[in-house]
N, C-alpha and C positions, 0 to 999 in steps of 0.2 A: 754851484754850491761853494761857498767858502772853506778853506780848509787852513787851520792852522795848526804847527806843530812845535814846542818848546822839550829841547832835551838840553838835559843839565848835568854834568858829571864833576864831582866833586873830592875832595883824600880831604880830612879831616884828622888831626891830631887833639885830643879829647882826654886829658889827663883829668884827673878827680883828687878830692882829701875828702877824708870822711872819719869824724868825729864823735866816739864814743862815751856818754857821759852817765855813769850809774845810778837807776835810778832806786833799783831793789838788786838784791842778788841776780837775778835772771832778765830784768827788765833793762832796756837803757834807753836814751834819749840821743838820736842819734842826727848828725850835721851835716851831710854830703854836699860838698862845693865840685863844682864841674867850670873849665874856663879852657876853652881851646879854639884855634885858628884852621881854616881850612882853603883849599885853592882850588882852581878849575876850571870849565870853560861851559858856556852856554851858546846853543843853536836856536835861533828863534825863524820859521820859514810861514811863510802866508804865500797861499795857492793865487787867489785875487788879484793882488799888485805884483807878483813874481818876487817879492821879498825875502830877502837871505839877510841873515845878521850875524855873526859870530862876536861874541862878548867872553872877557875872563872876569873871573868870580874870586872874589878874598872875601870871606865870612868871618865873622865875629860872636863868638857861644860864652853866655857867662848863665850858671843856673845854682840854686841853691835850694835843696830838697828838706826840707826840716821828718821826722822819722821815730818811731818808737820801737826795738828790736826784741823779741824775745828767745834768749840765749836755754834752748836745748840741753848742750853741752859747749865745749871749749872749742869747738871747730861747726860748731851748727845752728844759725840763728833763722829767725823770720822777720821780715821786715813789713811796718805797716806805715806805707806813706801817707802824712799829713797835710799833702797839697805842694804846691814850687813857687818859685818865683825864678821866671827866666827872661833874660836879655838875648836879640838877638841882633845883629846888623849885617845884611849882605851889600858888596860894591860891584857894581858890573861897571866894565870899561869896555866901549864898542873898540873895538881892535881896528875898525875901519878908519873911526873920526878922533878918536881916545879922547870921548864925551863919556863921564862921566855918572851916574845916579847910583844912591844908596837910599836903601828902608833898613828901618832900624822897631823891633818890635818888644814891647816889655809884655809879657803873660803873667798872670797870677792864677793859680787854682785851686784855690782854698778846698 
């Protein structure tokens, strides 16, 4: 029986702005951008061919969340999200050959 296993660990720094724009007294329109870098390493092992790999990982996150919020009071809102639009791109480098391959993925979710 074949058996393969992929473990992946990653630290990811994930900063945000978020952009509040009035639309009534209590209502607002609201812009959250997200855009951060992340590092780390990946294990990929296959039973079958006795295959071991170790690869390092650099990610790439860009997202932009469009938002309607309704303001409570001055410290209390609710958010009601409108769908995203996200970019993303991960690089593995085999540490053995330092061959290279990236995927790069755009999402929309209306």
């Amino acid at each position: 029986m074949e058996k393969s296993e992929n473990k992946e660990h990653v630290y990811s720094f994930l900063p945000y702005l978020k952009f509040y724009m009035p639309v009534s007294e209590k209502f607002y329109f609201d812009l959250l951008f997200l855009a951060g870098i992340g590092f780390g390493s990946k294990t990929y092992e296959q039973s079958v061919n006795d295959t071991h790999r170790d690869y390092s990982v650099t990610q790439f996150h860009a997202s932009l969340y469009p938002q309607v919020s309704y303001m409570f009071s001055k410290h209390w809102a609710v958010d009601f999200g409108l769908g995203y639009l996200t970019f993303q791109s991960n690089t593995y480098k085999d540490k053995e050959t330092s061959e290279k391959s990236t995927t790069s993925n755009f999402n929309l979710n209306a």
